[in-house]
VOVO-915175 format. One record per atom (N, C-alpha, C, CB): x, y, z. Coordinates in steps of 0.2 Angstrom, whole numbers, padded with zeros to 4 digits, always signed. Glycine has a CB too. Example, Ala and Ser with C-alpha at 12.3 -4.5 7.8 and 13.67 -1.06 7.14 Angstrom:
2
+0066-0028+0039 +0062-0022+0039 +0066-0016+0039 +0057-0022+0045 +0064-0011+0035 +0068-0005+0036 +0064+0000+0039 +0070-0003+0029 
END
This chain:
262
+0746+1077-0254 +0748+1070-0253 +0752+1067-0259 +0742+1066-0251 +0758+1065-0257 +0760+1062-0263 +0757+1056-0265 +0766+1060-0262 +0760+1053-0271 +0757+1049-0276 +0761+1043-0272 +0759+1051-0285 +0755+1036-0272 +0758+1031-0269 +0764+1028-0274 +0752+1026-0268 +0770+1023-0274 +0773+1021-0278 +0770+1017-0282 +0777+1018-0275 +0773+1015-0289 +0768+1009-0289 +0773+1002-0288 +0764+1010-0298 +0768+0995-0286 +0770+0991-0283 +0774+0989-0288 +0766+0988-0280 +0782+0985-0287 +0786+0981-0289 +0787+0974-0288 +0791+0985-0288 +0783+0970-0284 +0783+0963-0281 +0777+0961-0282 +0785+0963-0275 +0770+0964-0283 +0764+0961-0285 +0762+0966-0291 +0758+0961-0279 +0756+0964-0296 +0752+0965-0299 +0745+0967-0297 +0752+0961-0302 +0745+0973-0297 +0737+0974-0295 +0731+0977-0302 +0737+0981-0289 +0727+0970-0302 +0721+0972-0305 +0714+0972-0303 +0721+0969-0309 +0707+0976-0306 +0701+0974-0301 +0699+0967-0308 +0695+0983-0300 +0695+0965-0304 +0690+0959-0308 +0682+0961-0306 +0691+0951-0304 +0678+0964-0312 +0672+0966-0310 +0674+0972-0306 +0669+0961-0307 +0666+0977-0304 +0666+0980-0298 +0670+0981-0291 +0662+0979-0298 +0669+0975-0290 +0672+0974-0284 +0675+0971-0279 +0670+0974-0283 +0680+0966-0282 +0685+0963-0283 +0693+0964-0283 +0683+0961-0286 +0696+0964-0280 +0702+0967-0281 +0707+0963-0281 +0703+0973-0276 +0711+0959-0288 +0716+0955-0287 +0727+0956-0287 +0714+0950-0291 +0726+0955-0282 +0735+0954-0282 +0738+0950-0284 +0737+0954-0276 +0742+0949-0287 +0746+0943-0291 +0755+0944-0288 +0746+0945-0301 +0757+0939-0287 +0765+0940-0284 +0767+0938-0289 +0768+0935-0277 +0772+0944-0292 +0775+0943-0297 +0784+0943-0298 +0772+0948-0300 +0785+0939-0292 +0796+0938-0294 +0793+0930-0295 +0805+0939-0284 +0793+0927-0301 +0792+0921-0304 +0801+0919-0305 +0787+0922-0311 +0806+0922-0309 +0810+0921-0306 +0814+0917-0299 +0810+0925-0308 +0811+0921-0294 +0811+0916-0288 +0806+0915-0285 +0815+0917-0284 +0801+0909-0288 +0795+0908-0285 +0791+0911-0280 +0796+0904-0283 +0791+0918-0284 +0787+0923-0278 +0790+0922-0271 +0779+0923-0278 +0796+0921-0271 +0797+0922-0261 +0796+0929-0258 +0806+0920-0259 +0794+0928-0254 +0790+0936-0251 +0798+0936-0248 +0779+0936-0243 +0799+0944-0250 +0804+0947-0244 +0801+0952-0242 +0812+0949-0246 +0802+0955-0237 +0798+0964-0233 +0794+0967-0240 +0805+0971-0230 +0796+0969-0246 +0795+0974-0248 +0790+0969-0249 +0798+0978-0252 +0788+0964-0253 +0781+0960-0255 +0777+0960-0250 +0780+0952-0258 +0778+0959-0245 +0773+0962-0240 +0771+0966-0236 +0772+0960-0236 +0774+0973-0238 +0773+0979-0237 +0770+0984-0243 +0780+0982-0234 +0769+0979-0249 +0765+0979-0255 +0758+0977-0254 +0768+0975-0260 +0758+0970-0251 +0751+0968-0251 +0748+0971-0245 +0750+0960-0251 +0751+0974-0238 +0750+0976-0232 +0744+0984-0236 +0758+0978-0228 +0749+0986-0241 +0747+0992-0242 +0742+0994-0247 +0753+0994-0243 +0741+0988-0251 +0736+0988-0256 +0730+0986-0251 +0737+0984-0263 +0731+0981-0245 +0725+0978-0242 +0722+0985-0238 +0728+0970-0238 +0725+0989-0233 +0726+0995-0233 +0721+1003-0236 +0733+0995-0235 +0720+1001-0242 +0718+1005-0245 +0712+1001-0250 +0724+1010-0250 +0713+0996-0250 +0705+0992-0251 +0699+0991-0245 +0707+0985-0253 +0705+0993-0239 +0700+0992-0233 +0695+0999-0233 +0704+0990-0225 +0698+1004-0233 +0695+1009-0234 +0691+1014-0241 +0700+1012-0232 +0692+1007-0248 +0687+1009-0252 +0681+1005-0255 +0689+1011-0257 +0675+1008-0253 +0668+1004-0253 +0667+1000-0257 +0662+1008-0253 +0670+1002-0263 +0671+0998-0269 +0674+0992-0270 +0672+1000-0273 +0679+0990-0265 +0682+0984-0264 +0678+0980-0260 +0688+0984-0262 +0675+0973-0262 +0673+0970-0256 +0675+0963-0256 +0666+0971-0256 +0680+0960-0259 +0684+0956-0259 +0690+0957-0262 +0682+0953-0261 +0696+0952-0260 +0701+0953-0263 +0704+0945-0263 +0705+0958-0260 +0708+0945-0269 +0709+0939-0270 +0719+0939-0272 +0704+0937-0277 +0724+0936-0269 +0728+0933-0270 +0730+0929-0273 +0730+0933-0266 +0735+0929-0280 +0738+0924-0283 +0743+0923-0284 +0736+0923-0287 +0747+0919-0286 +0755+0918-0289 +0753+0917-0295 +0761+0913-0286 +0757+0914-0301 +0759+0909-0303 +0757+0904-0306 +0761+0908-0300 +0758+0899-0313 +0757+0895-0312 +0761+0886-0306 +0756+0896-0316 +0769+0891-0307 +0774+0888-0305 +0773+0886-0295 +0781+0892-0309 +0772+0893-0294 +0774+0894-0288 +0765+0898-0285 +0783+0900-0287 +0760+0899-0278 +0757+0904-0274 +0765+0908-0274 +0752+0901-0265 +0768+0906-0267 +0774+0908-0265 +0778+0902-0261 +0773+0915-0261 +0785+0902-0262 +0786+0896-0260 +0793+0899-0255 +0788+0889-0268 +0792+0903-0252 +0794+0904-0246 +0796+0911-0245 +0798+0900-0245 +0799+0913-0238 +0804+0920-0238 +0811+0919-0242 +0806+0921-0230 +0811+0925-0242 +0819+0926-0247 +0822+0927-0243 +0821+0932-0253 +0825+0920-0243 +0833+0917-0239 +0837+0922-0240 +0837+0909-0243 +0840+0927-0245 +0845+0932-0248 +0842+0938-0242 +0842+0933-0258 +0837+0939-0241 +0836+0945-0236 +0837+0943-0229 +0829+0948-0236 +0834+0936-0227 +0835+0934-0222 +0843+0934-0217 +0832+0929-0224 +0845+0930-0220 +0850+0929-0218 +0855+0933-0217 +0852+0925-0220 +0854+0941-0219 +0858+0946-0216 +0855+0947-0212 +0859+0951-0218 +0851+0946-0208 +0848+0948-0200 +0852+0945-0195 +0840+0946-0198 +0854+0948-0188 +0857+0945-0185 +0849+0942-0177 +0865+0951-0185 +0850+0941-0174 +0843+0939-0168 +0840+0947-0166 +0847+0935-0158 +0843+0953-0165 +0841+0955-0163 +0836+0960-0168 +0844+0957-0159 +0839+0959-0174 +0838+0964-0181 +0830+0959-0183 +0847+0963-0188 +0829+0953-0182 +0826+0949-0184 +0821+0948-0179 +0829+0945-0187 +0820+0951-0173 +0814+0953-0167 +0812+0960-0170 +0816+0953-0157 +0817+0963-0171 +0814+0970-0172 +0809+0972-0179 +0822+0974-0173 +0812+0966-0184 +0811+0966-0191 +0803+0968-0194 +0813+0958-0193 +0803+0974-0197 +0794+0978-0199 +0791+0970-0203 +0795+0989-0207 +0794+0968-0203 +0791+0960-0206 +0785+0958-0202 +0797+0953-0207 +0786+0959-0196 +0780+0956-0191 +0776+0961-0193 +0781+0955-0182 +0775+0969-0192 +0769+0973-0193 +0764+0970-0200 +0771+0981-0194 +0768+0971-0205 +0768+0970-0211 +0761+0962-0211 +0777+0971-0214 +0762+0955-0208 +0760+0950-0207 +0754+0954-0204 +0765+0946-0203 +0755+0957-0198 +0748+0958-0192 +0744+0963-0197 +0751+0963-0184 +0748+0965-0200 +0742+0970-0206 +0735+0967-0209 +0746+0970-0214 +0742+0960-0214 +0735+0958-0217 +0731+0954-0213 +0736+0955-0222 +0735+0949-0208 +0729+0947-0203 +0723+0951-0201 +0732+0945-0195 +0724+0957-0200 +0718+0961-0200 +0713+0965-0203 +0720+0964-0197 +0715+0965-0209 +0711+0964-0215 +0704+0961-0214 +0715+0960-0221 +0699+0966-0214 +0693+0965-0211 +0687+0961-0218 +0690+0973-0206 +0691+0962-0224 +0686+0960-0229 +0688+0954-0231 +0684+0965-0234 +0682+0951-0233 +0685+0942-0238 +0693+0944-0242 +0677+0941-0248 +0697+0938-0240 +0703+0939-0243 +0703+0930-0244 +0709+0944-0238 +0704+0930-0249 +0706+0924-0254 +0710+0924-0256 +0703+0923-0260 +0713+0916-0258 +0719+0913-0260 +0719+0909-0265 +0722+0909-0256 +0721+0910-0273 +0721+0907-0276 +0730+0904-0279 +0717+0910-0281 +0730+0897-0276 +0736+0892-0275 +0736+0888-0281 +0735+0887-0268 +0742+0889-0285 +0744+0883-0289 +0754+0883-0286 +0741+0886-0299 +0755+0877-0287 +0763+0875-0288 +0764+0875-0281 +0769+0879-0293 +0767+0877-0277 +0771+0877-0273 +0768+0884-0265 +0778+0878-0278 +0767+0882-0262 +0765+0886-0257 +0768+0883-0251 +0757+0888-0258 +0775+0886-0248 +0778+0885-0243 +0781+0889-0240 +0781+0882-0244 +0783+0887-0234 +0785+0892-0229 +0780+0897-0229 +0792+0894-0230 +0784+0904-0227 +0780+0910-0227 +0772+0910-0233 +0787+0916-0230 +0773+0906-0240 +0768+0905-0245 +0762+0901-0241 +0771+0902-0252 +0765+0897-0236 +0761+0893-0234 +0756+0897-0228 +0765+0887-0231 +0760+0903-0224 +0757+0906-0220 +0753+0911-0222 +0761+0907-0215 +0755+0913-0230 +0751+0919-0232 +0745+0916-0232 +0754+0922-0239 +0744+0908-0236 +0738+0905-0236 +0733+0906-0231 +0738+0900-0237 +0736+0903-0225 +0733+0904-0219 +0731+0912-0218 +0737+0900-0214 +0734+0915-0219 +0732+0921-0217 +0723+0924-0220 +0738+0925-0219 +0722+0918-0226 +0717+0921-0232 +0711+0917-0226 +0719+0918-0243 +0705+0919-0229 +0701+0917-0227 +0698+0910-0232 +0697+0923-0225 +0696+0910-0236 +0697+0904-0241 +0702+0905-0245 +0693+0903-0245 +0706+0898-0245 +0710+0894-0253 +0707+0891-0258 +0716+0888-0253 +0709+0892-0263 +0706+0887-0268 +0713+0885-0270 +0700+0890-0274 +0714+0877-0272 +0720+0876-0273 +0720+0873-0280 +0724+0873-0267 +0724+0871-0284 +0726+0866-0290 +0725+0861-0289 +0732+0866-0292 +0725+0857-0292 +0727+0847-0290 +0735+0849-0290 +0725+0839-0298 +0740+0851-0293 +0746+0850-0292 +0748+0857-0285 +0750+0851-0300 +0744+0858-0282 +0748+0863-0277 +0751+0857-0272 +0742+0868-0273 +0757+0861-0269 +0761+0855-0264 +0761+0861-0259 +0770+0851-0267 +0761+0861-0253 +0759+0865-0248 +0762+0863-0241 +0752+0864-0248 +0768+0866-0238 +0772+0862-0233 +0774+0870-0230 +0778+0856-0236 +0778+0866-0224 +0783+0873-0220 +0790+0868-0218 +0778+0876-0210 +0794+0871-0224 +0801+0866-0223 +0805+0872-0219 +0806+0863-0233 +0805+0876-0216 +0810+0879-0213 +0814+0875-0206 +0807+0885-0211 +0812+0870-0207 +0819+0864-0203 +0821+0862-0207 +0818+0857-0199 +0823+0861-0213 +0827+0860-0218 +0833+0865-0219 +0823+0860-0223 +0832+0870-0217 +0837+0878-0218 +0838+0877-0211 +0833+0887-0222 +0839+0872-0205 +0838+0874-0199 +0836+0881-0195 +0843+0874-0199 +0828+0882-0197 +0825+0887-0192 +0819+0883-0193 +0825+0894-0194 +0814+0887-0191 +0807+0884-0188 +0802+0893-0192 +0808+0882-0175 +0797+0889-0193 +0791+0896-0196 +0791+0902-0191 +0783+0893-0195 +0790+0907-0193 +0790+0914-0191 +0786+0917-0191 +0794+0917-0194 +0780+0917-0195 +0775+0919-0197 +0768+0917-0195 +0777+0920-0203 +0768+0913-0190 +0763+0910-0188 +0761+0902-0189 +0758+0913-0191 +0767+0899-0193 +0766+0893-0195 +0766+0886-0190 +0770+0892-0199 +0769+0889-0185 +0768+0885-0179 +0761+0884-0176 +0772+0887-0174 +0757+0891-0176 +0751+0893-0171 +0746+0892-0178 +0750+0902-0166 +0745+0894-0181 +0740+0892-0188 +0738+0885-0190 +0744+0895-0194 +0744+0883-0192 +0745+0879-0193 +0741+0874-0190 +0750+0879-0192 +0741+0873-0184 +0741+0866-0178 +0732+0868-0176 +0749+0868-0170 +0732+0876-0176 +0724+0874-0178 +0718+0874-0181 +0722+0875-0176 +0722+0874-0187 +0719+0873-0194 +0719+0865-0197 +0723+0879-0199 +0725+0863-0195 +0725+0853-0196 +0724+0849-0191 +0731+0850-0200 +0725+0851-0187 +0729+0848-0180 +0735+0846-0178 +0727+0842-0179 +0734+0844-0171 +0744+0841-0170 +0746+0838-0174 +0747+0838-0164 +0744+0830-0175 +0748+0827-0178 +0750+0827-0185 +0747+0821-0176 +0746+0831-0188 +0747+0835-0196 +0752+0839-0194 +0741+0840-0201 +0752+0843-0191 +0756+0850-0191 +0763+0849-0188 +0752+0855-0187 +0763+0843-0183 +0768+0841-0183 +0772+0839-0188 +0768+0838-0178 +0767+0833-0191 +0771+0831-0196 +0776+0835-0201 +0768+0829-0198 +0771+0840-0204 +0774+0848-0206 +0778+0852-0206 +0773+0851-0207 +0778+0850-0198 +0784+0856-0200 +0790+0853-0196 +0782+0866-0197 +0790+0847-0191 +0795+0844-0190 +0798+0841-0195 +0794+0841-0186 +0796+0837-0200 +0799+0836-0206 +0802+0836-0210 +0799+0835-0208 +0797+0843-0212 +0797+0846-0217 +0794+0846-0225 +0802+0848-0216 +0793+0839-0224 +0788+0837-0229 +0782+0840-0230 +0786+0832-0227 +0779+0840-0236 +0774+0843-0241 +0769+0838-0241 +0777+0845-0249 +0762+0844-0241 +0758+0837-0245 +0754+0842-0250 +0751+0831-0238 +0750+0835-0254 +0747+0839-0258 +0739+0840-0257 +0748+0837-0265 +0736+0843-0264 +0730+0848-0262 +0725+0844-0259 +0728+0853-0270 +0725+0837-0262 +0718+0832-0258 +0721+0834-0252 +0717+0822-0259 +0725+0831-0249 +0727+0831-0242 +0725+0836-0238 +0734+0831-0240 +0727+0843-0244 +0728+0850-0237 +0718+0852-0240 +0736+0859-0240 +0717+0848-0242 +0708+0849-0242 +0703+0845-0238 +0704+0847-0248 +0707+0838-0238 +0704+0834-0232 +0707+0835-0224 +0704+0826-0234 +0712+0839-0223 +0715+0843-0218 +0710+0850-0215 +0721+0846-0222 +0707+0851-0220 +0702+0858-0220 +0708+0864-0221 +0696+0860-0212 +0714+0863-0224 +0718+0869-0223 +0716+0874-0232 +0728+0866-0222 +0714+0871-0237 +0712+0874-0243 +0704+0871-0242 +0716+0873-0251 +0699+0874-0245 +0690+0876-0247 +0689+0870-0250 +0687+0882-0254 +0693+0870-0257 +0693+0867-0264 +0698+0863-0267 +0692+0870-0269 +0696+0861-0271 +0703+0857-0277 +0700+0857-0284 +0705+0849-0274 +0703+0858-0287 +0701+0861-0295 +0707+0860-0300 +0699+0870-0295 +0706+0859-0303 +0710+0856-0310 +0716+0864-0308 +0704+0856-0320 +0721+0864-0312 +0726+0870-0309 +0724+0876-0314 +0736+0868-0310 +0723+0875-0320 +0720+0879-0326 +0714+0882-0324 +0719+0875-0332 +0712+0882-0317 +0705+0883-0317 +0703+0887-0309 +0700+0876-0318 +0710+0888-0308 +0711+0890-0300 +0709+0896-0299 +0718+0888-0298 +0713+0900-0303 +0711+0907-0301 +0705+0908-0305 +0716+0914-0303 +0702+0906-0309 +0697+0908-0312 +0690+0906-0306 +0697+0904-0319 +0690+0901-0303 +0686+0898-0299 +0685+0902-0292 +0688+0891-0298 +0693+0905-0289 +0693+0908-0285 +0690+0916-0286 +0700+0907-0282 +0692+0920-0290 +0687+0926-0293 +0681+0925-0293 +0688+0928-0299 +0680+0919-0296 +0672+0918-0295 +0668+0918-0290 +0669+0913-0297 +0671+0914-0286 +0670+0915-0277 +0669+0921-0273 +0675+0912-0272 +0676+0923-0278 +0676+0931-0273 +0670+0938-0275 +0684+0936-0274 +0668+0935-0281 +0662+0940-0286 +0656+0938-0282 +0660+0937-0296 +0654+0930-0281 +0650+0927-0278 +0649+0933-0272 +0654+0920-0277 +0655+0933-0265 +0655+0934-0260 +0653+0942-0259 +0660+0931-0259 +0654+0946-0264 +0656+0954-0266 +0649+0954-0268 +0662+0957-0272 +0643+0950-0271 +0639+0952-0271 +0632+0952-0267 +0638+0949-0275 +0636+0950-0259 +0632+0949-0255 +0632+0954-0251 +0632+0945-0252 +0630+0955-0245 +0629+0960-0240 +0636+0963-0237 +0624+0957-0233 +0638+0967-0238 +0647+0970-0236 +0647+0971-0230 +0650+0975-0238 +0642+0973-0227 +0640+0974-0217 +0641+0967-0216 +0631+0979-0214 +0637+0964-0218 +0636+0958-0216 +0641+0952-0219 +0630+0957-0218 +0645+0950-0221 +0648+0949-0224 +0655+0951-0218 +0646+0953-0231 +0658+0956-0217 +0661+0960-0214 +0661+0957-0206 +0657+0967-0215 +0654+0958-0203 +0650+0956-0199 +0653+0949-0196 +0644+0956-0201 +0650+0943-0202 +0652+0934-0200 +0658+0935-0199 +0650+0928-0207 +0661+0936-0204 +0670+0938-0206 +0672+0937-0195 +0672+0951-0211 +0671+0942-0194 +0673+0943-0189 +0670+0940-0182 +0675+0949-0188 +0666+0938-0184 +0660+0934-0178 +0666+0926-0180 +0649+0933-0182 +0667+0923-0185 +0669+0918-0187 +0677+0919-0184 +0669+0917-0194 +0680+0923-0185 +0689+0924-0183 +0688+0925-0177 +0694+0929-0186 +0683+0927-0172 +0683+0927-0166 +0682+0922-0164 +0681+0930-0165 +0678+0917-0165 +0678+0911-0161 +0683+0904-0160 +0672+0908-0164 +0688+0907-0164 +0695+0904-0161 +0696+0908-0155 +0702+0905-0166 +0696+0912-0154 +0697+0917-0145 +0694+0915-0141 +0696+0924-0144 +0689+0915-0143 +0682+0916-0137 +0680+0911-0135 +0676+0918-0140 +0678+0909-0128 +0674+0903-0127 +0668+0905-0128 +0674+0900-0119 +0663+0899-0129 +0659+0898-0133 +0653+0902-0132 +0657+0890-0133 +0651+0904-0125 +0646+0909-0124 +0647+0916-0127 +0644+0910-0117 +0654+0918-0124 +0657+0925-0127 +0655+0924-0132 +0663+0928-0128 +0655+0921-0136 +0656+0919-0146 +0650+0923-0148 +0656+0909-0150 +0645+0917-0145 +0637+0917-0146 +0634+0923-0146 +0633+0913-0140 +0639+0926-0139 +0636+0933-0138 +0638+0939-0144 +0638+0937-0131 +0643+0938-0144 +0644+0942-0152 +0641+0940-0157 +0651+0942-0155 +0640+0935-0158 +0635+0934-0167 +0630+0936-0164 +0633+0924-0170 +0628+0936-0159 +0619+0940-0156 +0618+0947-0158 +0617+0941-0146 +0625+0950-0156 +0624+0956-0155 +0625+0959-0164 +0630+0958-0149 +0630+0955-0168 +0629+0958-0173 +0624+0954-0178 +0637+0960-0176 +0620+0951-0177 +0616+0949-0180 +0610+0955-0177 +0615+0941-0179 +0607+0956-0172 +0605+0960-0169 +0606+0967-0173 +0607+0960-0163 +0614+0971-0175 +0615+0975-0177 +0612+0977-0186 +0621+0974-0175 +0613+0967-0186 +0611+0971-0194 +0602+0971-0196 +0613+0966-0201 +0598+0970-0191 +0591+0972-0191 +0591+0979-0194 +0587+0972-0183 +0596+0985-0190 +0593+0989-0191 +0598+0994-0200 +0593+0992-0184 +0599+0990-0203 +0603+0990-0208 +0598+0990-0215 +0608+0985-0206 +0599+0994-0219 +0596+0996-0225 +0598+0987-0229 +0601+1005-0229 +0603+0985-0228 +0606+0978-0232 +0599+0973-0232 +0613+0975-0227 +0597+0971-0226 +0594+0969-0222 +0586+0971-0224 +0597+0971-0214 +0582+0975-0225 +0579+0976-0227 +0578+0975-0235 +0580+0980-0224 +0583+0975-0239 +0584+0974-0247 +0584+0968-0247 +0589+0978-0251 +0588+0966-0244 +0589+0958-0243 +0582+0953-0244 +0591+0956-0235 +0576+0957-0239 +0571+0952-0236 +0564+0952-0241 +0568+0955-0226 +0565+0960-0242 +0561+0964-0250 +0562+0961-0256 +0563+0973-0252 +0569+0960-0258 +0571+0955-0264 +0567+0947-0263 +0581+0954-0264 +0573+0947-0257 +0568+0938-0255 +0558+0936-0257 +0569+0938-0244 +0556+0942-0256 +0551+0941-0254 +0546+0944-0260 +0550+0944-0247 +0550+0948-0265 +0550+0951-0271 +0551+0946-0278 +0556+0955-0271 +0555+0941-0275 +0558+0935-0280 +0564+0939-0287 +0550+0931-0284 +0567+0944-0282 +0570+0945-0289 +0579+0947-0285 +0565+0954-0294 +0583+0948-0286 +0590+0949-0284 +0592+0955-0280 +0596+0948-0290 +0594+0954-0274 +0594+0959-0271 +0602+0963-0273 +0593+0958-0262 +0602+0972-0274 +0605+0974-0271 +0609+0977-0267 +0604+0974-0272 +0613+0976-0262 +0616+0978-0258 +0620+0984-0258 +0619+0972-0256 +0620+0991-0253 +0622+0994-0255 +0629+0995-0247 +0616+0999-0257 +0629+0989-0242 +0634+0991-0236 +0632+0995-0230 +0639+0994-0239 +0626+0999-0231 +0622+1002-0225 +0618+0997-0223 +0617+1009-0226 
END
C-alpha cells in the first residue's frame, strides 16, 4: 500500500492518547476550504474512524480566522453542471458521517462554508471575538453546504433567515444563546478549553460514547417513538458490554474507571 500524502491544507497533531487535532492552515487566506482542505480533513477523519486510539477529534484554525469561507478562486471556475457534479459534496457527507466526537475550536471569523464546517462538528467552543455568519448573498449565491438546512435547525427561522438572507454576522454571545456554539471563552483560551473537552469526552466509554453520538443525530430524523426505540435498544446493547461493567465496578469501587471500547 502506498504511503498516504502528507496533508498540505491542515496540520495534524495528537493531544494526549486520544485526541486527534486538525488545524486549517492557509492563514494567508483565512483558511478558505477549497476541495483539497476537505478531502484532507475527509481523509484524516477517515482513518481516525478506523483507529481505536482516536476517540475524539478536534478542529481548529487560527487566531485570525476557524475558516471564513470557500475559495471563491476555485469556485468560480465551475460552470452549473461541473458544480452538481463537484467531489466537494462527498467530501462534506464524509465528515457528516464521522461517527466519533468531533469538535470545533472557533476563534475570528467562521463563515460561509467555515460556518457549515462548524455545524458539521458536534460541539463549538467559540472566542468572545468569533463572528459567525453565511454571507454567500453578498457574492450573489446562497450556501451549499448545508447552510440553509443546518442552519435553520440549529437557530431557527427567523435567525437563520436573518443570516443568510442578509448576510450579516453575529457574534459568539448570540451564536451561544442561539445554541449554534456550547461555549464562549475568552479567544486565548479556546482551543485549550476545547481539547480539554475532547480529553474530557475520550475518557469516557467509546461504545458508548459512539452509541449517544448517534442516538442524538438521529433524533433530528426520527419521530419521537422511533428515537426512544433506538436509545432502548442501544442502551440495552451496552448491558452486555465490558465498558459497562468497569463503569458500574469503578462507580461502586470509588475509584476512576477505565474504559477499554468492548
Amino acid at each position: 500500500m502506498s504511503a498516504q500524502p502528507e496533508p498540505e491544507d491542515i496540520l495534524v497533531a495528537r493531544h494526549g492518547p486520544h485526541v486527534l487535532h486538525l488545524r486549517l492552515n492557509r492563514p494567508a487566506l483565512r483558511n478558505a476550504l477549497r476541495n483539497q482542505s476537505l478531502r484532507e480533513i475527509a481523509g484524516e477523519l477517515a482513518r481516525a474512524e478506523i483507529d481505536d486510539s482516536v476517540r475524539a477529534v478536534v478542529i481548529s484554525g487560527n487566531e485570525q480566522a476557524f475558516a471564513a469561507g470557500a475559495d471563491l478562486n476555485e469556485m468560480i471556475q465551475k460552470d452549473a453542471i461541473a458544480t452538481q457534479l463537484d467531489v466537494r459534496t462527498q467530501y462534506w457527507r464524509a465528515i457528516a458521517r464521522f461517527p466519533k466526537p468531533l469538535l470545533a475550536a472557533v476563534n475570528g471569523y467562521a463563515l460561509g462554508a467555515g460556518c457549515e464546517l462548524l455545524m458539521h462538528a458536534d460541539i463549538a467552543i467559540a472566542g468572545r471575538g468569533a463572528r459567525i455568519g453565511q454571507p454567500e448573498i453578498n457574492v450573489g449565491t446562497l450556501p451549499g453546504a448545508g447552510g440553509t438546512q443546518r442552519l435553520i435547525r440549529t437557530v431557527g427561522k427567523p435567525l437563520a433567515m436573518k443570516m443568510v438572507l442578509s448576510g450579516e454576522f453575529i457574534a459568539a454571545e448570540e451564536a451561544l444563546r442561539a445554541g449554534l456554539v456550547a461555549e464562549v471563552v475568552d479567544d486565548a483560551d479556546t482551543l485549550g478549553r476545547t481539547l480539554a473537552l475532547a480529553t474530557t469526552i475520550a475518557q469516557k466509554s467509546p461504545l458508548a460514547v459512539r452509541l449517544a453520538k448517534e442516538a442524538m443525530l438521529q433524533s433530528l430524523e426520527l419521530a419521537l417513538e422511533a428515537g426512544l426505540l433506538l436509545e432502548r435498544k442501544s442502551f440495552s446493547l451496552m448491558a452486555a458490554s465490558a465498558d459497562r461493567q468497569e463503569g458500574i465496578a469503578a462507580f461502586q469501587q470509588k475509584r476512576a474507571a477505565v474504559f477499554s471500547g468492548r
